[in-house]
Backbone as ProteinMPNN parsed JSONL, in Angstrom:
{"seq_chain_A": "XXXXXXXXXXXXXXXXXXXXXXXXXXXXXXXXXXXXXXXXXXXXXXXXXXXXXXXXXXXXXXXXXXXXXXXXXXXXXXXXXXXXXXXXXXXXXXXXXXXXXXXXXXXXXXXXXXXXXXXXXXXXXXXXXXXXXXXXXXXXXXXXXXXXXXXXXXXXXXXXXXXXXXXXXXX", "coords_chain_A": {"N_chain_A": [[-19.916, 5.952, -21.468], [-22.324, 4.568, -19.625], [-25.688, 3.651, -20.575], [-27.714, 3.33, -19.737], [-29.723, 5.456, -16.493], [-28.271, 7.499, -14.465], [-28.239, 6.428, -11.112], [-27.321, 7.824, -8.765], [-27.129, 10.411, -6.321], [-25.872, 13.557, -5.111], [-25.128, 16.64, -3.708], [-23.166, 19.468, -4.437], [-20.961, 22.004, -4.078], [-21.383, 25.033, -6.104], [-19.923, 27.759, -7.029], [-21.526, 30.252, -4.811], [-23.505, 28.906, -4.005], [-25.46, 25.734, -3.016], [-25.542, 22.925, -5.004], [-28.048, 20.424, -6.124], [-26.981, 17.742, -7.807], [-27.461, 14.6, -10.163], [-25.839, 11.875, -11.075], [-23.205, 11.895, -10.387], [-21.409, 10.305, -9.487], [-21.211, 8.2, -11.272], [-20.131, 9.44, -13.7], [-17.81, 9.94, -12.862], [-16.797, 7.641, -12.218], [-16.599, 6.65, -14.545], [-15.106, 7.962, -16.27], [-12.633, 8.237, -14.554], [-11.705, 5.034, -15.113], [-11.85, 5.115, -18.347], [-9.182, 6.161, -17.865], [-9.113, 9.146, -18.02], [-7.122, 12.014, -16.314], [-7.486, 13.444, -13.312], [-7.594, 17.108, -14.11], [-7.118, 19.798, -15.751], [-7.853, 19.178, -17.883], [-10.461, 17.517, -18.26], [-12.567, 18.458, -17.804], [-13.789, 19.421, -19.556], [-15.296, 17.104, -20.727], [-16.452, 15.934, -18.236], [-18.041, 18.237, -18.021], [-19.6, 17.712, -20.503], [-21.037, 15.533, -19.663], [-22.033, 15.762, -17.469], [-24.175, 17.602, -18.087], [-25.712, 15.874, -19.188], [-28.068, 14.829, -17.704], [-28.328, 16.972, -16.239], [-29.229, 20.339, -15.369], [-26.973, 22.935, -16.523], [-26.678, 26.065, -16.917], [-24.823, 28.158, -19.729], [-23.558, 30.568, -18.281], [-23.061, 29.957, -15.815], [-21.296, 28.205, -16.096], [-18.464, 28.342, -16.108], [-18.044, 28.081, -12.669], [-19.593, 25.545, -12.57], [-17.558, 24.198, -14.108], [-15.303, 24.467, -12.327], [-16.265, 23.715, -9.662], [-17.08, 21.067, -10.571], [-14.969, 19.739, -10.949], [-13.57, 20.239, -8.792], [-14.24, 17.991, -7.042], [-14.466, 15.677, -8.594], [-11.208, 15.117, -8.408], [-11.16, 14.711, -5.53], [-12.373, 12.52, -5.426], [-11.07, 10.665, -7.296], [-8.941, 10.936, -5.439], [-9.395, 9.47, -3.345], [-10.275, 6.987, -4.01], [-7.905, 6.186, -5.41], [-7.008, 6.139, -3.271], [-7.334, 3.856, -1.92], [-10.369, 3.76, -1.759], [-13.559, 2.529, -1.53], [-15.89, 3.794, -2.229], [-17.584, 6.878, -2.578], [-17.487, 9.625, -0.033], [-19.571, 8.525, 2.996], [-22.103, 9.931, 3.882], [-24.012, 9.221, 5.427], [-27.03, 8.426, 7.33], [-30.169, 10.074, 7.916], [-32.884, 10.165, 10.185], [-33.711, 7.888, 8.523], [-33.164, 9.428, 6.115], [-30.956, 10.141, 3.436], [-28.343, 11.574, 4.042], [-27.221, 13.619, 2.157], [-29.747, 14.47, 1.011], [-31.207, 16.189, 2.69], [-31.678, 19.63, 3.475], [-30.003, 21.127, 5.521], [-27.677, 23.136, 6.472], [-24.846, 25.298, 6.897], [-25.098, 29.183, 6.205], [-22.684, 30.901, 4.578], [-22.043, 34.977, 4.953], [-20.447, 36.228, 3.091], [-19.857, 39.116, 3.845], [-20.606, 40.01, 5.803], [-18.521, 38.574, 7.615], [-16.372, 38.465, 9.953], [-13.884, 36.878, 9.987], [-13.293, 36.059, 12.96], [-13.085, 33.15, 13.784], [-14.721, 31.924, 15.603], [-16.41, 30.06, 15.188], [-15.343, 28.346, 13.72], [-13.639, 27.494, 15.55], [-15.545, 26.006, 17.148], [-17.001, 24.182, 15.979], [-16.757, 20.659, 15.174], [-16.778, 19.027, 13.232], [-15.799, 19.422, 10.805], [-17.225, 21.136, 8.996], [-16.684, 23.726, 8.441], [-14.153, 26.551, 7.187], [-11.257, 28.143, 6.86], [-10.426, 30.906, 4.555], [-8.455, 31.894, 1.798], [-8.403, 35.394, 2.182], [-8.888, 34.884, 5.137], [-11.662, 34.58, 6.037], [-14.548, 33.35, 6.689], [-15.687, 29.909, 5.112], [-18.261, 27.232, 3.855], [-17.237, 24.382, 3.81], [-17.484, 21.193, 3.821], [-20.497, 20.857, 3.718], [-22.693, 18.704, 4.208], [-21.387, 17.191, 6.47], [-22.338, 19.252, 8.7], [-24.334, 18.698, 11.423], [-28.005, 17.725, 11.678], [-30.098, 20.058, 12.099], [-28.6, 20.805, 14.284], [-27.494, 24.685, 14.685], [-25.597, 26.038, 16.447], [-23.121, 27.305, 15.777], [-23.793, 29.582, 14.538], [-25.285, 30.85, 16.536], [-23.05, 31.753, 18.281], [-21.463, 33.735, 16.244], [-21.049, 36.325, 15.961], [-20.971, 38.569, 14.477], [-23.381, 38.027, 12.735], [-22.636, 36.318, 10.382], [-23.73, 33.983, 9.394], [-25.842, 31.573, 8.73], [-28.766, 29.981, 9.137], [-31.277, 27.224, 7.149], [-34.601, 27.605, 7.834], [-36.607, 25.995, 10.494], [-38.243, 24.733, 9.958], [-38.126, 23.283, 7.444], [-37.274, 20.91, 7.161], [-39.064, 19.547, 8.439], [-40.326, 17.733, 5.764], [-38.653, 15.704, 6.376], [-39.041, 14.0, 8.336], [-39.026, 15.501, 10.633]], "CA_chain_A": [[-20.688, 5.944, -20.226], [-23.717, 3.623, -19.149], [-26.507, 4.335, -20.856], [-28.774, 3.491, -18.286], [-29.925, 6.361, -15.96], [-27.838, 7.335, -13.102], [-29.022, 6.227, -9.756], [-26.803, 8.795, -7.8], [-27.535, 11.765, -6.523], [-25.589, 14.403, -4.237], [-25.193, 18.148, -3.599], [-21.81, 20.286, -4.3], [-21.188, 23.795, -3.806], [-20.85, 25.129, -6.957], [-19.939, 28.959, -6.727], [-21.62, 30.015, -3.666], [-24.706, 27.834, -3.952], [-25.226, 24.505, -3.033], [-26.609, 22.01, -5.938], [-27.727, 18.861, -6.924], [-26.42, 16.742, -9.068], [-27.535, 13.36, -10.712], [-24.968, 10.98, -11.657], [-21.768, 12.262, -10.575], [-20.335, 9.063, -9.295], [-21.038, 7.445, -12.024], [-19.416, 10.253, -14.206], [-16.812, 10.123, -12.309], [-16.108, 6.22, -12.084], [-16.525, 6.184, -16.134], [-13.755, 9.093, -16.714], [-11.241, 7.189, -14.355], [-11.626, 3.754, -15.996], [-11.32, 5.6, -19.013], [-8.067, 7.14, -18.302], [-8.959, 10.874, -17.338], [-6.739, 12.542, -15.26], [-7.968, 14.97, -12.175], [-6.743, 18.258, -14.178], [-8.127, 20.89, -16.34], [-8.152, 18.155, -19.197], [-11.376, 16.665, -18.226], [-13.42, 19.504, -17.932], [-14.757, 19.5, -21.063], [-15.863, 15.694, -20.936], [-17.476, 16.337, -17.058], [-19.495, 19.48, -18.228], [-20.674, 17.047, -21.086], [-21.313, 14.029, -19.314], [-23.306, 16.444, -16.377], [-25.47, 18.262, -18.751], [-26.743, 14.899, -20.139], [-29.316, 14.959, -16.598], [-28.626, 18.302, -14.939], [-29.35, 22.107, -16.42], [-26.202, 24.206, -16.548], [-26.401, 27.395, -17.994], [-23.535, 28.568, -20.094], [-22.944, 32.067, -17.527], [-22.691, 29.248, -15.225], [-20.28, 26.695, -16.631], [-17.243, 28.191, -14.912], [-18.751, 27.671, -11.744], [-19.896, 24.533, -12.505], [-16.23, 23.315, -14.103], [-14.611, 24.353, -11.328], [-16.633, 22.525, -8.558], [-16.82, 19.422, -11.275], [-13.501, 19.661, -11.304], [-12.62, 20.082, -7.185], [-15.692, 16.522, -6.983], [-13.508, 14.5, -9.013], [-10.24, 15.434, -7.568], [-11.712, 14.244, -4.559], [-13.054, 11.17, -5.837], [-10.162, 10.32, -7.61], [-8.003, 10.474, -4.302], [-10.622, 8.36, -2.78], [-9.836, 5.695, -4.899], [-5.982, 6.395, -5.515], [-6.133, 5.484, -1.387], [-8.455, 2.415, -1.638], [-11.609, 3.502, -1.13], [-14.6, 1.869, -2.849], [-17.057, 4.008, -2.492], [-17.34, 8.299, -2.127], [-17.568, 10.064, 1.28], [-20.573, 8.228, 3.34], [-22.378, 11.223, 5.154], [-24.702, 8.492, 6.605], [-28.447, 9.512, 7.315], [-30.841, 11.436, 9.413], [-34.438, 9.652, 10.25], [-33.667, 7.374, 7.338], [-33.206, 9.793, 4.522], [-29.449, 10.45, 2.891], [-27.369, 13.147, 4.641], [-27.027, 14.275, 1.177], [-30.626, 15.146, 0.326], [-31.299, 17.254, 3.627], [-31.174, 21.342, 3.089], [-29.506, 21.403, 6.519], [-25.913, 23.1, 6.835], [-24.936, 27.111, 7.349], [-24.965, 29.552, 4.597], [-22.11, 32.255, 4.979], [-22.727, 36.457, 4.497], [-18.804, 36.649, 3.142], [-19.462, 40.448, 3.319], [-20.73, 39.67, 7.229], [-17.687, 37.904, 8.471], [-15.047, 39.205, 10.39], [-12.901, 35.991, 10.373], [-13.039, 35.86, 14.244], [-13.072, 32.21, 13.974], [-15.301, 31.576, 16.992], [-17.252, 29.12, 14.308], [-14.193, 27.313, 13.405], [-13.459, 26.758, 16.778], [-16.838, 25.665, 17.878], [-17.511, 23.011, 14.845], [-15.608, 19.753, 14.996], [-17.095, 18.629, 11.99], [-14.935, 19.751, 9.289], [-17.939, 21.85, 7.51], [-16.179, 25.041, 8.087], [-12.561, 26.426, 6.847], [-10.587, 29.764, 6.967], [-10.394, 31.457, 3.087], [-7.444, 32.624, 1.874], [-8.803, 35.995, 2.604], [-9.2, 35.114, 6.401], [-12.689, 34.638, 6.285], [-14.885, 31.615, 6.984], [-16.297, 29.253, 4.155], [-18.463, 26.049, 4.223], [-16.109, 23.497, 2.705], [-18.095, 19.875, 3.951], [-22.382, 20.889, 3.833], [-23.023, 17.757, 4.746], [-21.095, 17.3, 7.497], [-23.146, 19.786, 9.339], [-25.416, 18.167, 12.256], [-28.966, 17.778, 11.598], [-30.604, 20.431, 13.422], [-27.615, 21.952, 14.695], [-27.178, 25.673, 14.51], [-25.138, 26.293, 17.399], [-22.215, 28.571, 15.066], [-24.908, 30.968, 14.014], [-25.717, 31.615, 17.469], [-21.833, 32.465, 18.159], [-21.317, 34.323, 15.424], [-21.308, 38.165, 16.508], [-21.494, 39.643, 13.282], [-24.73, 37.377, 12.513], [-22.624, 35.883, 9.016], [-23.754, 32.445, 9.257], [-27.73, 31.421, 8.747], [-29.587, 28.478, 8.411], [-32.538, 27.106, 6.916], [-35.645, 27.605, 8.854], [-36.51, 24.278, 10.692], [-40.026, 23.96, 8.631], [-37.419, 22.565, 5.751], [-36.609, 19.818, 8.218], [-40.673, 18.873, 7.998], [-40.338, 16.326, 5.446], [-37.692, 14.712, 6.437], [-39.553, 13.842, 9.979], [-37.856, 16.864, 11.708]], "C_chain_A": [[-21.873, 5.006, -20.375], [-24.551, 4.102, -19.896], [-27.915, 4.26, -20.105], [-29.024, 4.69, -17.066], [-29.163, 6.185, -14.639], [-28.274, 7.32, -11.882], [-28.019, 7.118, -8.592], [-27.129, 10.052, -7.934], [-26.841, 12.624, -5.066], [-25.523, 15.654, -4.786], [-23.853, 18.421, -3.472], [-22.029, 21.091, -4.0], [-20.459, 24.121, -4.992], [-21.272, 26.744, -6.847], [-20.625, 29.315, -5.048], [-23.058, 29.677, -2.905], [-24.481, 26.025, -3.653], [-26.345, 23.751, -4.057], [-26.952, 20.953, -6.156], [-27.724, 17.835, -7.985], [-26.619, 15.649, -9.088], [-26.587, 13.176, -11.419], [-23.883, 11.212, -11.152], [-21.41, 10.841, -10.1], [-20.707, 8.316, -10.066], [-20.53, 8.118, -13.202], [-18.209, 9.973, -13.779], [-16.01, 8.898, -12.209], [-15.721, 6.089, -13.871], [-15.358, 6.888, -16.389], [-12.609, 8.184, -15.773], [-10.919, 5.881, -14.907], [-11.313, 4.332, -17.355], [-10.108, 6.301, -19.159], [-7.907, 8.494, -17.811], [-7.889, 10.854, -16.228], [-7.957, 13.572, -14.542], [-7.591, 16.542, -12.821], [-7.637, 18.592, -15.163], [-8.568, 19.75, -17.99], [-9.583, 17.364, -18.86], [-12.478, 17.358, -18.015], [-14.487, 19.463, -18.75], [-15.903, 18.049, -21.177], [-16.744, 15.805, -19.397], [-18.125, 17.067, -17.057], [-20.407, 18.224, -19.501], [-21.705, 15.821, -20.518], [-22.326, 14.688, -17.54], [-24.488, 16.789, -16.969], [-26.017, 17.248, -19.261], [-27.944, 14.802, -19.015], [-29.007, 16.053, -15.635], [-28.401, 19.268, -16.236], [-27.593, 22.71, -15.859], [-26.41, 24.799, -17.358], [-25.233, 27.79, -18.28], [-23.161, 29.646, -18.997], [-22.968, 31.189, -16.627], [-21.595, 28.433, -15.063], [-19.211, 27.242, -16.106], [-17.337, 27.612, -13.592], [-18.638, 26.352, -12.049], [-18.585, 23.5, -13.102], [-15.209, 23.193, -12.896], [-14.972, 23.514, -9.929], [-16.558, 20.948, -9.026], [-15.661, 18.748, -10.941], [-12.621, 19.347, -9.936], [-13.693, 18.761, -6.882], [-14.651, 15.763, -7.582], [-12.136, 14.203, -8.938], [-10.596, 14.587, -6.438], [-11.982, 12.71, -4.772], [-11.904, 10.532, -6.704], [-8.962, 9.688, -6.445], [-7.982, 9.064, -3.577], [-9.915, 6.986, -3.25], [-8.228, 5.415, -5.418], [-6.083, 5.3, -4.278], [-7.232, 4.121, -1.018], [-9.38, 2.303, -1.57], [-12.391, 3.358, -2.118], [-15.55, 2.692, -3.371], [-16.777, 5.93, -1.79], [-17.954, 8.543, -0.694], [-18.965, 9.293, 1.92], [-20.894, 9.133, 4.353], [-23.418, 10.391, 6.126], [-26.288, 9.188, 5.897], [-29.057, 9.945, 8.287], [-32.221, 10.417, 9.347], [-35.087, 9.042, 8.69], [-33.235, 7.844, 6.248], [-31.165, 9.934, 4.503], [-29.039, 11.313, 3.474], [-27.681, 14.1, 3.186], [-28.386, 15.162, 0.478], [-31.192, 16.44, 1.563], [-30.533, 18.144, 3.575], [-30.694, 21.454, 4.701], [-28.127, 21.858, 6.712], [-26.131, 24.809, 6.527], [-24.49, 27.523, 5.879], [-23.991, 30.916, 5.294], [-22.32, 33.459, 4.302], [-20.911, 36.566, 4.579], [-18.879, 37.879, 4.006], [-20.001, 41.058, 5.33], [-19.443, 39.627, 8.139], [-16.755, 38.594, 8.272], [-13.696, 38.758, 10.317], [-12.24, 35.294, 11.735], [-12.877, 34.651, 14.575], [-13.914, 31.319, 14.719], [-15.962, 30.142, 16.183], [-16.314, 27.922, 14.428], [-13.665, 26.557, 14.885], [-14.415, 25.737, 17.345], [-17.478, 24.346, 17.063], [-16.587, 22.247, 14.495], [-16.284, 19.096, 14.283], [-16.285, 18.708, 10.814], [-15.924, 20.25, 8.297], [-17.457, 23.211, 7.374], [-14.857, 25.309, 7.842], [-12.603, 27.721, 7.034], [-10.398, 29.376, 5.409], [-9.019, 31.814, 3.274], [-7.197, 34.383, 2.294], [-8.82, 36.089, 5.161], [-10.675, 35.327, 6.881], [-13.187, 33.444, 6.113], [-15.492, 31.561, 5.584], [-16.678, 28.069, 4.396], [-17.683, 25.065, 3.175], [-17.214, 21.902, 2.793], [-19.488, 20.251, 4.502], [-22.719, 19.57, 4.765], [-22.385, 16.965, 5.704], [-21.967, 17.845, 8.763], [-24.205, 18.75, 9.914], [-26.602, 18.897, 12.061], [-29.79, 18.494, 12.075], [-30.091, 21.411, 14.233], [-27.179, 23.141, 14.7], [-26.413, 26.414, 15.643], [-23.822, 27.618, 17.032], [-22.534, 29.424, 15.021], [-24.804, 31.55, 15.302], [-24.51, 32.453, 17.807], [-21.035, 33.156, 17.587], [-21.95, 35.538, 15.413], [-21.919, 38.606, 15.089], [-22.7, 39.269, 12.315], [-23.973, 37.031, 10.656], [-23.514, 34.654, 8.774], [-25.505, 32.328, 9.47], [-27.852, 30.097, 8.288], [-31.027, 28.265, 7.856], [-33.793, 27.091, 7.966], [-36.462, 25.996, 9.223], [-37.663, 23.887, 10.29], [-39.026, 23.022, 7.66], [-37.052, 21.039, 6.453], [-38.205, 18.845, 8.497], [-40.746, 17.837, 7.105], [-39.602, 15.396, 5.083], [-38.175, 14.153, 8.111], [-38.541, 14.771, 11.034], [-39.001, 17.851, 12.701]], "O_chain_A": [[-22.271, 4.8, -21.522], [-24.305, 5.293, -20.088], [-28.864, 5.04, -20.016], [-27.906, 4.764, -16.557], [-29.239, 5.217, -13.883], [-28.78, 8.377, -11.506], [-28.224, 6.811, -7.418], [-27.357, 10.726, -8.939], [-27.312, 12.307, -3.974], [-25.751, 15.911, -5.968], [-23.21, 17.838, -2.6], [-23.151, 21.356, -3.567], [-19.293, 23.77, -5.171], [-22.427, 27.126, -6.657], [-20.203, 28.629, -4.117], [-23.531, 29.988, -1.812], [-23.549, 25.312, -4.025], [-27.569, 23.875, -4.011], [-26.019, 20.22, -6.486], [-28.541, 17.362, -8.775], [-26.115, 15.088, -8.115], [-26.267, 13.955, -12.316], [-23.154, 10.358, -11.656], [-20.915, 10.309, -11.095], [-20.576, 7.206, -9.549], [-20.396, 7.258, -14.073], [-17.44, 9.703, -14.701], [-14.782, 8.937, -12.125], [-14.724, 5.52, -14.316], [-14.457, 6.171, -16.826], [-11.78, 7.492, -16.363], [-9.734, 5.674, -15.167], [-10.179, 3.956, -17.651], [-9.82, 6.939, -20.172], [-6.883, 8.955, -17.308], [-7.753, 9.946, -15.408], [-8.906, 14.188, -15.027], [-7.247, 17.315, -11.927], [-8.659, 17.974, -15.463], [-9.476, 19.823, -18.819], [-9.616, 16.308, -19.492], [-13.517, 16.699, -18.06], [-15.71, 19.471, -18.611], [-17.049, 18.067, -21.625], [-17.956, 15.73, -19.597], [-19.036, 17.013, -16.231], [-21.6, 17.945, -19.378], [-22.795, 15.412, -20.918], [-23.05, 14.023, -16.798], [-25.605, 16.445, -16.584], [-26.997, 17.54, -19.946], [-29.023, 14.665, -19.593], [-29.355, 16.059, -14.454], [-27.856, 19.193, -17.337], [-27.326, 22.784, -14.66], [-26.412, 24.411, -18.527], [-24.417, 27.877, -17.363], [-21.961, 29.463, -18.79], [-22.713, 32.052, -15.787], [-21.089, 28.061, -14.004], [-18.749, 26.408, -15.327], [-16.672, 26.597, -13.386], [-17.534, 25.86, -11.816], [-18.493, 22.324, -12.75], [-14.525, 22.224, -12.567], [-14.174, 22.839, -9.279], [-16.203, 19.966, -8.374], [-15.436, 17.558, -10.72], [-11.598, 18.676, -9.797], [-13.812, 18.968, -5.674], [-13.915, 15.162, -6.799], [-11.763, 13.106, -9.354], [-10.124, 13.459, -6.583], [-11.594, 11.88, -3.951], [-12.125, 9.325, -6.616], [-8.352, 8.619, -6.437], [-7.202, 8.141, -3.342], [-9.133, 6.224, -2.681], [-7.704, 4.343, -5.721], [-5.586, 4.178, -4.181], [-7.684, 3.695, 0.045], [-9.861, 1.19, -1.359], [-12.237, 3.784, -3.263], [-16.042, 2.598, -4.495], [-16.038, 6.217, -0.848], [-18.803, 7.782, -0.23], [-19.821, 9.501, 1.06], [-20.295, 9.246, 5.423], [-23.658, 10.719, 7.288], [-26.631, 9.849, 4.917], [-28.588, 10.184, 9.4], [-32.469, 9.935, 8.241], [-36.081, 9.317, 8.018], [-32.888, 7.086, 5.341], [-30.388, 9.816, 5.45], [-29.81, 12.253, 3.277], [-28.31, 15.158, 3.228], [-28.29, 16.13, -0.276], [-31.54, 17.545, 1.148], [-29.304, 18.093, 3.584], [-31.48, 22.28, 5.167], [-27.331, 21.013, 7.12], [-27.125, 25.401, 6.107], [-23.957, 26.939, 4.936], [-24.359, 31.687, 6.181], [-22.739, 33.371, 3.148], [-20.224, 36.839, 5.563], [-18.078, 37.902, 4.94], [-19.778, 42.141, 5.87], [-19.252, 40.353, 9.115], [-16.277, 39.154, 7.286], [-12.674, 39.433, 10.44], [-11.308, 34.497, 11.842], [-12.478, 34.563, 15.737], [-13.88, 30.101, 14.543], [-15.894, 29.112, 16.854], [-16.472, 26.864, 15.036], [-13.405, 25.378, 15.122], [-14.03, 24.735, 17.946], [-18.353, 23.632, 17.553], [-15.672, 22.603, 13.753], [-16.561, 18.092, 14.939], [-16.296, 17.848, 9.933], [-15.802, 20.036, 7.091], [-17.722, 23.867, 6.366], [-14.112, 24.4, 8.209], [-13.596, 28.399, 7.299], [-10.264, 28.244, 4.946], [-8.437, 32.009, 4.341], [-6.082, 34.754, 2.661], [-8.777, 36.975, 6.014], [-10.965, 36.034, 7.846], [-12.585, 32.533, 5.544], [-15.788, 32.551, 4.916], [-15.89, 27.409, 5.073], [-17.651, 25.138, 1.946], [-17.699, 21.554, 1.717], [-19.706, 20.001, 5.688], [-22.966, 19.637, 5.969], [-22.897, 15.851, 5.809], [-22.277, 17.101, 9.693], [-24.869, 18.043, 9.157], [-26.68, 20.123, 12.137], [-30.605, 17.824, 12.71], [-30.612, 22.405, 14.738], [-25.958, 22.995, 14.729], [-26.714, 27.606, 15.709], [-23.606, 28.589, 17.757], [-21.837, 30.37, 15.388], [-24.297, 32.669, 15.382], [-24.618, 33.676, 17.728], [-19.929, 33.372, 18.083], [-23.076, 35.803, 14.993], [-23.076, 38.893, 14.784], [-23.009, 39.95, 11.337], [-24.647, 37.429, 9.706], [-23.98, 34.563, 7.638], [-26.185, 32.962, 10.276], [-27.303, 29.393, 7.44], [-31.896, 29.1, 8.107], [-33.678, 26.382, 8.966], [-36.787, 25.13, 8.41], [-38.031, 22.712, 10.291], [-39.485, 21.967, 7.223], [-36.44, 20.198, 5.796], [-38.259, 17.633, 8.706], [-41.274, 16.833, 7.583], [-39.605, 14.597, 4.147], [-37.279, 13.987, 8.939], [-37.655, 14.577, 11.866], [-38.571, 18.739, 13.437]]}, "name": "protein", "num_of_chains": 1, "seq": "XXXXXXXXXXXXXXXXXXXXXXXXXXXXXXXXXXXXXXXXXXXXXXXXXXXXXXXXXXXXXXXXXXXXXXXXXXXXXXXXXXXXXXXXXXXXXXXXXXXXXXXXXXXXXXXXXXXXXXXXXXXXXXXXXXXXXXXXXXXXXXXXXXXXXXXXXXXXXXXXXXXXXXXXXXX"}
């Protein structure tokens, strides 16, 4: 890998937090030029090559292999199908999609599965579980601002950040 400091920086959902992470696309470009496959074989080399500028805690590291693990999958495809560069979420009043705390947080133990969300958000940040219950799959997808699900959402699962967090990003 580079030994120069990675200049990337986005947010996964790793377990049922969202985090962020320095370097991954450049983790992630070094392991495919190198060879890695997308599969449980690279695990080991993406938890090392994270923890060199982000904290995981060991009672973490499942968590954190398994989202590593569904990130470079992803990013692998990406580039299988031509593309140069990972998902562009764009930005909001200049800043990165990616660094704005803006997108819904689900109360599994809330949701009914009524869908009304899923219906109502043509974004692609929400999905049906295998369970039959909603999950945010694309954070950053979510419109800036937007809480319009929450409001339709009977059984009150779905919450957002309070729009102070949206303060210094000119919100």
């Amino acid at each position: 890998m580079n030994t120069a400091a990675p200049s990337s920086y986005r947010q996964i959902r790793v377990g049922g937090l969202t985090i962020g992470i320095i370097g991954l696309d450049e983790i992630f470009a070094a392991l495919r030029g190198e060879g890695y496959a997308p599969d449980e074989t690279a695990i080991p080399e993406l938890l090392a090559r994270a923890r060199q500028y982000n904290y995981i805690t060991s009672a973490a590291e499942d968590e954190y292999a398994e989202a590593l693990l569904r990130e470079f999958r992803v990013f692998y495809q990406r580039r299988e199908a031509g593309h140069s560069q990972g998902f562009d979420y764009g930005t909001w009043r200049g800043h990165p999609r990616e660094t704005i705390p803006w997108f819904p947080a689900i109360h599994a133990d809330l949701c009914d599965g009524c869908g009304a969300c899923l219906r109502f958000c043509s974004f692609g940040v929400l999905a049906s579980t295998e369970d039959d219950k909603v999950e945010v799959v694309e954070p950053f997808k979510c419109q800036v601002g937007c809480s319009a699900c929450a409001q339709l959402c009977k059984p009150r699962a779905l919450t957002f950040p309070p729009r102070q967090a949206l303060e210094p990003f000119g919100g």
